[in-house]
N, C-alpha and C positions, 0 to 999 in steps of 0.2 A: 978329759972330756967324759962328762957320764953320758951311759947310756940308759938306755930304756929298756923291758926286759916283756919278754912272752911269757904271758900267764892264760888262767884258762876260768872262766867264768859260765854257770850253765851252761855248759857242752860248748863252748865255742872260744874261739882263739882270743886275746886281746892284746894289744899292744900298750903295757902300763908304761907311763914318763915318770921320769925322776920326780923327786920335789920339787918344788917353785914357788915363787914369792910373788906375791900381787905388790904392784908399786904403790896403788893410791889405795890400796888396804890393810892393816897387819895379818891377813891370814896365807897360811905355807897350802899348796894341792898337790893334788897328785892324778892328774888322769890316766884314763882307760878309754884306749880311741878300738870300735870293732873291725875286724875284719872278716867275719860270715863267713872263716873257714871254722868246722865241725873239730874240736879237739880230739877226737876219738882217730881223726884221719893223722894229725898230725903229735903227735903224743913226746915223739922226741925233740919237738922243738919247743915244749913248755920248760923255760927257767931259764932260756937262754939270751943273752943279753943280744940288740940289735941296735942297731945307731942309723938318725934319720937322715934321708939323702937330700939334704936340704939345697943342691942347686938341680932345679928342673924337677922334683921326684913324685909329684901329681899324689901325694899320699904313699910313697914308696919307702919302706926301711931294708936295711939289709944285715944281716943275721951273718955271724962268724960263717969262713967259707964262702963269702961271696952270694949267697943265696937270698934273692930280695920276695919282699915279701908286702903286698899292698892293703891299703886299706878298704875296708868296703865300699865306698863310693869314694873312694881316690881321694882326690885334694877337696873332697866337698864333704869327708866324712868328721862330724862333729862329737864329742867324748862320750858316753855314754854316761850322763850323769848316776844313773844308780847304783858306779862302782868308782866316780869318782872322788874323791875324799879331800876335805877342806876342814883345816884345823885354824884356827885367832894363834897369834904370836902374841905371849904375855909382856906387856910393858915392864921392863928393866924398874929399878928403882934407882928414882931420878932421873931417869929419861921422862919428855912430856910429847917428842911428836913424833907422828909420824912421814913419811918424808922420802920420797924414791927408792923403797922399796926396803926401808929399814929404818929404828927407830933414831930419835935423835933429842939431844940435851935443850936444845933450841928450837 
């Protein structure tokens, strides 16, 4: 399973995602959801990998150790796009479509 990892963007905490692939697009992302904790407070938890609590977790991940850690407006907090990053998947040669989230010959 990947996880996600604490980084730190102007003075403040973020929780970057793995890559991802868009289905009805060729492009791979990468977000950065906030959580309006101050990085200056939490210093030792930049670089550390955290995994999302996907049953119930209202915005909630939880960092090695057990120590959970929320997003800034919970399950209503949206990426912040000016850190998150979207690249085009180059067509293969001889491939022509694209196609559930990957390219394909047909």
């Amino acid at each position: 399973m990947e996880h996600s990892t604490i980084v730190e963007h102007d003075g403040f905490i973020y929780i970057e995602d793995p890559w991802g692939t868009m289905w009805s697009e060729p492009i791979k992302y990468k977000c950065c959801w906030p959580t309006g904790l101050r990085a200056s407070q939490y210093q030792h938890l930049i670089g550390k990998p955290c995994f999302w609590d996907r049953i119930g977790s209202d915005g909630t991940y939880t960092i090695e150790g057990g120590l959970k850690i929320r997003l800034e407006h919970s399950g209503q907090t949206k990426p912040d796009t000016k850190y998150t990053i979207e690249k085009p998947i180059p067509k293969p040669k001889g491939y022509k479509v694209w196609r559930n989230g990957q390219w394909h010959k047909h």
